[in-house]
Structure formats: C-alpha cells, structure tokens
PADRENMAR-151189 format. One line per field, with one value per residue (C-alpha): residue number from 0; x, y, z; residue in three letters. Coordinates in steps of 0.02 Angstrom, whole numbers, plus 50000, padded with zeros to 5 digits. Each point is the difference from the previous one (the first is absolute). Example, Ala and Ser with C-alpha at 12.3 -4.5 7.8 and 13.67 -1.06 7.14 Angstrom:
BEGIN
lumdren = (0 1);
px = (50615 50069);
py = (49775 50172);
pz = (50390 49967);
zapa = (ALA SER);
//
This chain:
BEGIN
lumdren = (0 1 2 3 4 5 6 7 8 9 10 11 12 13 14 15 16 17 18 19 20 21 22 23 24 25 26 27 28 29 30 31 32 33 34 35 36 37 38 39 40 41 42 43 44 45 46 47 48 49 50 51 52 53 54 55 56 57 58 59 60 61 62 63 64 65 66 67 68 69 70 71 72 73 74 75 76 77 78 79 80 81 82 83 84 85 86 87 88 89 90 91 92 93 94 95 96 97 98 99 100 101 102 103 104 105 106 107 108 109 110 111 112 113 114 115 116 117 118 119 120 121 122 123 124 125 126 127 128 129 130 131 132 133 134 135 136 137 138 139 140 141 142 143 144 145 146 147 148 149 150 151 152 153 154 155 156 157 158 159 160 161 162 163 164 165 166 167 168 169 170 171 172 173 174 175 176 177 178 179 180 181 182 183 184 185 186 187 188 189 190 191 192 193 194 195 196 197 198 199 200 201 202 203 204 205 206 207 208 209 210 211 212 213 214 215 216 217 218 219 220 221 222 223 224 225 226 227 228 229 230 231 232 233 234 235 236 237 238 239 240 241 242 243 244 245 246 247 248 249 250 251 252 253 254 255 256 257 258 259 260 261 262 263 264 265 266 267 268 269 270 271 272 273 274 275 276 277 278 279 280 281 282 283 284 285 286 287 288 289 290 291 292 293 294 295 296 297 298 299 300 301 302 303 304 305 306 307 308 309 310 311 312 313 314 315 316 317 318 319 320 321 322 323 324 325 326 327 328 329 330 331 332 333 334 335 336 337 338 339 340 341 342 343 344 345 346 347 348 349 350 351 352 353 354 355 356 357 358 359 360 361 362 363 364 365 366 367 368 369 370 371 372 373 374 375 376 377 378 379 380 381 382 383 384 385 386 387 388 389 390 391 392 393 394 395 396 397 398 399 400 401 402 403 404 405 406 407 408 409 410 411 412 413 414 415 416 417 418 419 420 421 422 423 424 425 426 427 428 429 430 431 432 433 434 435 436 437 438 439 440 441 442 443 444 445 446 447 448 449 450 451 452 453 454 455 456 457 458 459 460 461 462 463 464 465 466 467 468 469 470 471 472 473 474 475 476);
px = (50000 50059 50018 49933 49979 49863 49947 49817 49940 49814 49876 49845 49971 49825 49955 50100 50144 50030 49945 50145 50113 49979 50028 50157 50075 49965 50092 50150 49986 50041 49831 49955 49808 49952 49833 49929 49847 50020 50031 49874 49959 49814 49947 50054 49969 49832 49934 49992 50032 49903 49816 50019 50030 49816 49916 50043 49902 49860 49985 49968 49880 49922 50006 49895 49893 49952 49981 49828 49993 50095 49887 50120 49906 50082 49904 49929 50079 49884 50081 50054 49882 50064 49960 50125 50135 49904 49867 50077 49974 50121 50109 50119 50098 50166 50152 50078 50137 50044 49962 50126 50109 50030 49993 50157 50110 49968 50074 50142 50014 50016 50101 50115 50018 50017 50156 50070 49999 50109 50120 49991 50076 50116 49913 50053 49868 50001 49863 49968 49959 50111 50019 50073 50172 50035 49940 50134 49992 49889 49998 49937 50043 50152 50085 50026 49968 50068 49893 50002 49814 49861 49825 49853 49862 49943 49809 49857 49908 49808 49933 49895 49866 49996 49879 50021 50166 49978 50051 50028 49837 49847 50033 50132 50106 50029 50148 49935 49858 50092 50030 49803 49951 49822 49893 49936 49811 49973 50127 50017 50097 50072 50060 49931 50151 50102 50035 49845 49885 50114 49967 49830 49987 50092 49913 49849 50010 50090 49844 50020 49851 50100 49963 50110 50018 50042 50024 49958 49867 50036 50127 50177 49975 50153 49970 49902 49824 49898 50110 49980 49817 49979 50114 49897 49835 50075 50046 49841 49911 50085 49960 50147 49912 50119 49990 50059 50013 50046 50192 50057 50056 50037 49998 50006 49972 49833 49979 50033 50008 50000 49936 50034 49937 49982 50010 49796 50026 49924 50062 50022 50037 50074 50112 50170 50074 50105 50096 50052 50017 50172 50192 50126 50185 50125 50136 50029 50180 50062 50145 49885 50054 50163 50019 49902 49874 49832 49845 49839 49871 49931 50154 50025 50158 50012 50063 50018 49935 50168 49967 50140 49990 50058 50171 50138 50025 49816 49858 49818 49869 49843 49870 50139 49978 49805 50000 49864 49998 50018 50104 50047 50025 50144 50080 50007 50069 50119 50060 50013 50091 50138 50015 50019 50113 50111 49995 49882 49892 49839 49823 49912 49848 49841 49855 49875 50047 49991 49881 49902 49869 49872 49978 49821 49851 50003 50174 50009 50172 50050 50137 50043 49884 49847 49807 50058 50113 49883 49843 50109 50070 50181 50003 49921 49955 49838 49939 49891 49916 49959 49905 50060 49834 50006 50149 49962 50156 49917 49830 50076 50076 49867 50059 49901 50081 50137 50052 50129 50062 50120 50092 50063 50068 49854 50077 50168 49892 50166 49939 50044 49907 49866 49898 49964 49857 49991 50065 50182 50024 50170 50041 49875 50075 50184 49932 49951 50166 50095 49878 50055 50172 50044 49852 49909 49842 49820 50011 50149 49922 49851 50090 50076 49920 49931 49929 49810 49935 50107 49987 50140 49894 49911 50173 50005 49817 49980 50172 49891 49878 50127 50063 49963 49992 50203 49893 49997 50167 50155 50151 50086 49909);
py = (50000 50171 50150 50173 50144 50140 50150 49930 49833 50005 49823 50035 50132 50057 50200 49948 49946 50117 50161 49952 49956 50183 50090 49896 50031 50189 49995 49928 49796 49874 49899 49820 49957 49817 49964 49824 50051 50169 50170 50098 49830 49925 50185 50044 49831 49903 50107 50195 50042 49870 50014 50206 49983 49896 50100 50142 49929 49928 50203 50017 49868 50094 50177 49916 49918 50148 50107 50007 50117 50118 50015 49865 49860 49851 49875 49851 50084 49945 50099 49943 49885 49830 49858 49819 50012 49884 50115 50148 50107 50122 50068 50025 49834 49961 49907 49903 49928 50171 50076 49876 50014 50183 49995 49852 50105 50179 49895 49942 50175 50071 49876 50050 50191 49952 49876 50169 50114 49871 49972 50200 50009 49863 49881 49830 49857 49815 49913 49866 49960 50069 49944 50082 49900 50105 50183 50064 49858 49964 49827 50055 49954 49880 50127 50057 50189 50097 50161 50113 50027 49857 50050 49844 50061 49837 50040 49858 49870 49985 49887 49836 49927 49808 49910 50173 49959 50125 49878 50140 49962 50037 50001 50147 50145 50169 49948 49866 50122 50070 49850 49971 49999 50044 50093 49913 49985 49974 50047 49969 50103 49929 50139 50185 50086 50120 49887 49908 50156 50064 49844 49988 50167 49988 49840 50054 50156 49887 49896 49828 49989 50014 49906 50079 49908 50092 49936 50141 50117 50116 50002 50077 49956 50102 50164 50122 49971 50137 49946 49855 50016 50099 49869 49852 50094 50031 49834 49917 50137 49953 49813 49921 49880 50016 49879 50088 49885 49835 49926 49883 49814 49904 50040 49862 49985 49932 49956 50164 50127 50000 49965 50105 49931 50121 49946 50011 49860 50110 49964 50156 49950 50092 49980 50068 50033 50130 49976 50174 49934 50094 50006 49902 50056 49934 49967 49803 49962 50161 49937 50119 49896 49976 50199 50051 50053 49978 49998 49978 49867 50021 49994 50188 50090 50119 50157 50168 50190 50032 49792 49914 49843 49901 49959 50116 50086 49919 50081 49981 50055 49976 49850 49903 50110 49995 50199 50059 49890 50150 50036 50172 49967 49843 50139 50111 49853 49974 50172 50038 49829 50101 50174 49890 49887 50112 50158 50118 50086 49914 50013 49856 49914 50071 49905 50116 50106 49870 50022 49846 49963 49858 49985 49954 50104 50101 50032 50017 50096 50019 50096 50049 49964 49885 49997 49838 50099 50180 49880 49895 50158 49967 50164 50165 50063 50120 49913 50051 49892 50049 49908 50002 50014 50175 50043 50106 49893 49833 50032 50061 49834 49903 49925 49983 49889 50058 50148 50084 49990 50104 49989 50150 50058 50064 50141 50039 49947 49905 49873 49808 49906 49972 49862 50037 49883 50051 49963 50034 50003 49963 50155 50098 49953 50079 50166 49919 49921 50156 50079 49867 49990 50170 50043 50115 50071 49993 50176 49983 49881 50115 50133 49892 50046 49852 49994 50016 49890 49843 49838 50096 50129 49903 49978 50200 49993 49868 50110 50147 49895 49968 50180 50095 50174 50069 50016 49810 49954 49946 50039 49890 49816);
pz = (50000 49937 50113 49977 50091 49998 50112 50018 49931 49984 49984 49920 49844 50048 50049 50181 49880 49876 50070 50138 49845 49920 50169 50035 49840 50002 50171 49877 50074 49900 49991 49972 49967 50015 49918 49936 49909 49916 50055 50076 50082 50036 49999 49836 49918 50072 50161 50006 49809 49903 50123 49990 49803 49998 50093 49895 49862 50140 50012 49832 49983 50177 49902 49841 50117 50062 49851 49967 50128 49928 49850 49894 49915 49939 49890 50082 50167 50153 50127 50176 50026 50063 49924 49954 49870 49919 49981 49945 49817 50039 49825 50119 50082 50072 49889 50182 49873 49933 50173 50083 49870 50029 50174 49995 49852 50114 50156 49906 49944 50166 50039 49866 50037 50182 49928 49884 50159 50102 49850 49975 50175 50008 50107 49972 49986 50028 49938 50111 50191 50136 50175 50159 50061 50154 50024 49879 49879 49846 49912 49821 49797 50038 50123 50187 49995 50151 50035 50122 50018 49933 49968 50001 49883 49941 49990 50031 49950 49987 50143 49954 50110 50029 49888 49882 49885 49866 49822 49887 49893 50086 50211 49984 50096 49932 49911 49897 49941 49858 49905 49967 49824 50040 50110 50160 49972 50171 50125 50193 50114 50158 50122 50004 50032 49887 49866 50017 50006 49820 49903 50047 49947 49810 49934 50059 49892 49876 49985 50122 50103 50175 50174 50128 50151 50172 50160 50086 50035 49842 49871 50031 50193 50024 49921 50044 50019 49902 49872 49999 49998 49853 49878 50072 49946 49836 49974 50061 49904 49830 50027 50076 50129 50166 50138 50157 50156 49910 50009 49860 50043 49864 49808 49848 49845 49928 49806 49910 50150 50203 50157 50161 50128 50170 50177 50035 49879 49871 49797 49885 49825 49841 49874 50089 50173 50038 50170 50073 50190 50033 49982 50061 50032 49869 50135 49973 49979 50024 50133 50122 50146 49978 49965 50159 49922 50112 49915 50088 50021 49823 49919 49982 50029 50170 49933 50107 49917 49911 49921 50115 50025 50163 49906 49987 49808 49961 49928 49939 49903 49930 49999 50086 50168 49992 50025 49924 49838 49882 49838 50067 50182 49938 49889 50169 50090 49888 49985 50187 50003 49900 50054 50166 49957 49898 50119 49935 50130 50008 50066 50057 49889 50068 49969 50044 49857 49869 49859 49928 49869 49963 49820 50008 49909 50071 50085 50185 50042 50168 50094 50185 50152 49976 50058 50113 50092 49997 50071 50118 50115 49920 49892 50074 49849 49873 49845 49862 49852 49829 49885 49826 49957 50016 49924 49818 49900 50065 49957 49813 49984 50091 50149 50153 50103 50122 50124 50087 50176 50073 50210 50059 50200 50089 50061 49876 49850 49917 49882 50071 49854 49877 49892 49827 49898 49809 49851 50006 50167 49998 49908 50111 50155 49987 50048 50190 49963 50005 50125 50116 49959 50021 50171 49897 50086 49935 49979 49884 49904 49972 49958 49832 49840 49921 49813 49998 49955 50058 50112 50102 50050 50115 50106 50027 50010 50135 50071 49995 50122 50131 50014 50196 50039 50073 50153 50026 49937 50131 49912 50152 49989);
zapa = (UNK UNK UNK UNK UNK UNK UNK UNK UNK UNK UNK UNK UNK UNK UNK UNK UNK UNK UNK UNK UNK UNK UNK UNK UNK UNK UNK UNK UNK UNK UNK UNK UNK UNK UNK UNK UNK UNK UNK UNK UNK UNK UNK UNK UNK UNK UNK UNK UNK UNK UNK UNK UNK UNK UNK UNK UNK UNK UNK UNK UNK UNK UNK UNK UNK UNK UNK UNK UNK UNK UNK UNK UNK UNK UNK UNK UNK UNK UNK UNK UNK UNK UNK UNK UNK UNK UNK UNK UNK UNK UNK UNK UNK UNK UNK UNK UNK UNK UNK UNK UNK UNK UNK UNK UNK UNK UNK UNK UNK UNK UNK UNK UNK UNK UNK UNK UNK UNK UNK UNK UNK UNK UNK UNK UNK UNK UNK UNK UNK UNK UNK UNK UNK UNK UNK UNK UNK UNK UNK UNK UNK UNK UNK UNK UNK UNK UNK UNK UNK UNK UNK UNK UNK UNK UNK UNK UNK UNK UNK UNK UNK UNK UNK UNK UNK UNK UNK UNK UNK UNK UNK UNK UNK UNK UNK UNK UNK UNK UNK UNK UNK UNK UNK UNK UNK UNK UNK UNK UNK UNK UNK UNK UNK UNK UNK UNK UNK UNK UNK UNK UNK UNK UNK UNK UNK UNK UNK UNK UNK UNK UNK UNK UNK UNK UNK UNK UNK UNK UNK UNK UNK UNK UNK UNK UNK UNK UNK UNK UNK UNK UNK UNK UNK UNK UNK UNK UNK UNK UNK UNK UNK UNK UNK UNK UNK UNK UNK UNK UNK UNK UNK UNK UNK UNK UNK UNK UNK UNK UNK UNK UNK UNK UNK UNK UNK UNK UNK UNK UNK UNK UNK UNK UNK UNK UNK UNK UNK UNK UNK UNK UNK UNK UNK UNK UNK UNK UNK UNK UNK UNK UNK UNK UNK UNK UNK UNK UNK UNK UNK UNK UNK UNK UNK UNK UNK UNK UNK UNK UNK UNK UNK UNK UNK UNK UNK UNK UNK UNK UNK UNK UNK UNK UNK UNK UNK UNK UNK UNK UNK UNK UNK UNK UNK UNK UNK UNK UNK UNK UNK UNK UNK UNK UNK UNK UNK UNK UNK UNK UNK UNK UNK UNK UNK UNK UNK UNK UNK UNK UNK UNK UNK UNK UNK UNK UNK UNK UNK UNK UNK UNK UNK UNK UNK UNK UNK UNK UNK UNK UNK UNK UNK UNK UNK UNK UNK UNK UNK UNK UNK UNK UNK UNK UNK UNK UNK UNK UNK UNK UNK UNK UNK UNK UNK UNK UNK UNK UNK UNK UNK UNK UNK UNK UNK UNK UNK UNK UNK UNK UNK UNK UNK UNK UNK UNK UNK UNK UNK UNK UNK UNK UNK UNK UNK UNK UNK UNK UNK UNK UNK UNK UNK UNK UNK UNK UNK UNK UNK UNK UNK UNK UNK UNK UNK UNK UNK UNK UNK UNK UNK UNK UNK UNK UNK UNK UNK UNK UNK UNK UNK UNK UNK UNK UNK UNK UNK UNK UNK);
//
C-alpha cells in the first residue's frame, strides 16, 4: 500500500463533502475527496436533486390543473376534479420515461459541475470507498493517506421495514422511483413525513391516484400544525385518499401490483408502494471504532456545534450526524468543520436560524422559533397569521390555500421566526431568513418597501401587524 499525504482527507462527496472540499482548498490545503457513487453524492444523484426536479414539472401539471380559473380553456380539460388515471380525458398527460429520463441526465449534470468546481480548485478525488485507520489515517484507492484533519460526510441510507423489502419494481424507496418506465396508476405512500408528504404531493398532481398512509394524527406530525393542516386539506380536497392513524406491517406483492397490509389488520391495495419510513446513517465499515469515533445508539455520529467528533483531527457532517437531515445544514457542517480545523475564526452552527422548505403544493417554509415551542411556554413570544387568501398577487394567480406567520419579542419586537405556506415558499421565506439572521425588529421589517402587488407583501404586511406603539417597547429585554 502506497503512502500519501494531504491537509484534509474527506469520505463522502455529498453537500457535507464538497462544500468542506471548496473551503479547504480556498484556505490553500491540499484536498483528497473519497466518493464511491458520484459527486454530489445521494443528494445530487437519487435523493434531493432528482424528487425537486419532478416536482417541478408536478407544479406544472398543478398550474394547468388549475387554469380554468384563470379564464384558460384547454380542450377536453375537466379541471381539478379527481377522478382514476384510468378515467381521465385530459390533452394534457405525463411522459414518466421522458420525465425520469430528465430528471436522471440533470442529476448527472449536477453531478458533473459539482466534479468541474473540485478539479477547478485542485481537489484531488478517489473514486472509491474510504475508511478511517486511526484518527489521522485514511484507507482509500490502494493507499494510506496521512491528513491532518478528516471529515465523515458519508450521507444515509433509506430505512426498510421488516416484511417491506422494496424489489426495485413495484414495492419501492425513493431511489428506485426514477427508473419507472410508467406512471404508477395507483400509488401507496407509507410514512407522512417530509419525503412522504412531497411524493404524495407530485404524483398526485402528476396523475396517480395517491393513498397516503400516516401513522399519526395528521400528516407532517413534526411540523407545524396550521401548516400542516392546510396541505392535508389540499390533498384530501384534490382526491388523494389519506389514511391518518394506520401503521404499515407488511407489504408484498400480489399479481400485477401490491398489498399493504396495516397493523388493524386492514389491506390497502394499488399498483405501487413507495416506502419513505426514514434514513439510516451510512457509517458501516467506516473503522469508526477503531478511530474513536462514538456514534450513538442509532448509528449516528456524536458531533459537537463546530462538527467534532469524539476523535482527535475527526470531523462530520451531514446525514451521517443525524443533525437536521438537510442539504444546507451538511454544507454548514462541513464548512465550520474547516474554518475549525484549519484556523479560521468560526461561529458555531445555530439551528434555530436554519431555514427549511417542504416541497409540497403548496410549500410550507419554515425558519426560527416554532408554534410547539410559542404554545408550550418555551418561547415568550407575539404572532400574527395571514391568510394568503387575501393577498392581491395570490388572488391574481389563484391560490387560496396558505398564510403567513410571523414570531417576534413581545416587548423588543426582534423577529425570532416565521412559517410561510404558498407557492414558492422557499423563495418567500429568505426575507424571515435575513430578519432572523440579522435580529431585525417588526418595525424594520415594515418599514421595507415591497413591490405591490407580490406574495412578499404579506411578510411586511403581517410585520405591519406585529408593530407596538414606542410607549410599550423595552429597549432592555
């Protein structure tokens, strides 16, 4: 075995990866990337990328659904009404081989600019799997590379339920969705989380007849609730039949599509399953233990605010850490990981100011306190909700469903966080974003000009709500 040296030796070329990579080299390391399936890892390739680049045409198919309202009339067009694939007479109908198609070459397109950056800087890359042989050691392409800092950003792996295998054909995880020729006629959701709540949400639009199926009370149990509430109406509403309440135990295949049975002992049938039950951390053979390395009773790794690990030199980042399972919050990871490691000055990742979106129709973004913590005592703090409904832009468009909320200090009015339900919420929320980020006030807010008429009005609008009179304002709490 050869040996090599490098200033930082990074495993895994996901967001974690190769957002550290870039920082390192423009602090003049010598780099070394070790990545087995592609650069830009599961992100780029089969998780984050591909499901945003359906659901971009799931919003078109959403935006021509809907455009009888707005005085458009396409021939043999029946509106939003639901009704069974099967059924339909619509001119306008989804190619999924073409659709896939694009959505697998765009992947491998990002992957591909994301693979010109790192050459562009002179990152080195072994293509391959890498293990840890001692906190200052990496095991990688045929070669022992000393580093003086190593970064884990190895991502995840979806989690499978016993009696639930997916096969690749018609019991399936989000991964395996992309190599479908056709459109799933009838399509069954297990889990009503993030990912579950987003597919539901695009091949419903796309034109499966949907059964979502929730263990919980509501969909996205973990998000907040008005929220919530307004997607589940709008998926119920379009025809997607959701089964809240009802855990899956077993699914199989029967003749040409499935069987899920649920734990009432209940059998919901269709012609594909979709499995979004969760991640597991990609840490399996990693040398973790003989590194020092702890990771914690599900496999993740421990890491500290500035991504330390319990081993000297070691990093992590991303999926791998379970911290808030989020493209952007593994490319903070893995940039704090740097500026640590390599000496910069360096502020710790706070979670309370990250900014996250649920690509659902519509999107629910989220930043900075939440309604849990408001209602619970946790968080002193004012609200205000607007509906969308309301809003001049929306109306012109014709959306109805969604609101704004916005937190602010009773007393100092400084913005602590907001919830934003529309379409294009995750552009939307950026302004709460900053507002956060920076401890703007309501007032502040209120005072920025926003174009009239625009969805963004109703953040200086519902700011406008929130403001007090000097009299009532303590310039000390």
């Amino acid at each position: 075995m050869s040996q090599a040296r490098a200033d930082v030796a990074i495993l895994g070329g996901g967001p974690g990866g190769y957002e550290a990579a870039l920082v390192a080299a423009q602090l003049g390391a010598r780099v070394t990337v070790v990545e087995a399936g592609g650069l830009g890892g599961a992100c780029v390739l089969t998780d984050c990328v591909p499901s945003k680049t359906l659901i971009a045409t799931s919003e078109t198919m959403g935006i021509l659904s809907g455009s009888a309202d707005l005085g458009i009339h396409i021939e043999g067009h029946r509106g939003r009404a639901p009704r069974r694939p099967a059924e339909r007479a619509d001119p306008v109908t989804v190619d999924a081989k073409r659709l896939n198609d694009r959505v697998k070459a765009l992947a491998l397109a990002q992957s591909a600019d994301v693979a010109a950056r790192l050459a562009a800087e002179g990152v080195e890359v072994i293509a391959g799997r890498g293990r840890l042989a001692g906190p200052y050691t990496v095991l990688a392409g045929g070669r022992e590379i000393s580093a003086g800092a190593v970064l884990i950003a190895t991502g995840g792996m979806p989690r499978e339920l016993p009696g639930a295998l997916p096969d690749g054909e018609r019991i399936l995880n989000w991964r395996q969705l992309y190599d479908l020729t056709g459109l799933p006629e009838e399509l069954i959701v297990v889990g009503s989380g993030v990912t579950g709540a987003e597919f539901a949400s695009a091949y419903q639009a796309l034109g499966s007849q949907v059964t979502l199926i929730s263990s919980r009370d509501r969909v996205l149990p973990h998000e907040d609730p008005d929220a919530a509430m307004v997607v589940e109406d709008v998926f119920r509403r379009r025809g997607m039949t959701v089964l809240s309440r009802s855990r899956a135990a077993g699914v199989t295949r029967e003749g040409s599509g499935v069987a899920v049975t649920l734990a009432d002992g209940r059998t919901v049938r269709g012609s594909h399953c979709l499995l979004t039950v969760g991640l597991v951390p990609a840490t399996g053979g990693l040398g973790l233990d003989e590194a020092g390395v702890e990771v914690d009773g599900r496999g993740f790794v421990t890491v500290d605010k500035v991504s330390r690990t319990t081993a000297p030199g070691v990093y992590a980042a991303g999926d791998c850490t379970g911290v808030l399972m989020l493209a952007s919050v593994a490319a903070m990871q893995g940039r704090i990981a740097m500026w640590h490691a390599l000496g910069e000055a360096v502020h710790p990742l706070r979670l309370s100011h990250v900014a996250a979106t649920i690509f659902t129709e519509p999107e629910i973004a989220t930043v900075g306190v939440t309604q849990a913590a408001v209602d619970s005592g946790q968080v002193e703090a004012s609200s205000v909700k607007l509906p969308l409904a309301t809003n001049a832009r929306a109306k012109m468009q014709g959306f109805r469903d969604g609101f704004v909320k916005l937190f602010a200090r009773p007393r100092t009015g400084a913005v602590i966080g907001g919830v934003v339900v529309a379409p294009r919420a995750s552009e939307l929320i950026l302004g709460l974003s900053l507002a956060v980020e920076q401890m703007l006030t309501v007032d502040q807010v209120a005072q920025t000009f926003a174009v009239y008429p625009s969805l963004s009005g109703s953040l200086t609008e519902a700011a406008r709500r929130l403001m007090r009179p000097e009299a009532d304002r303590d310039p000390f709490s």
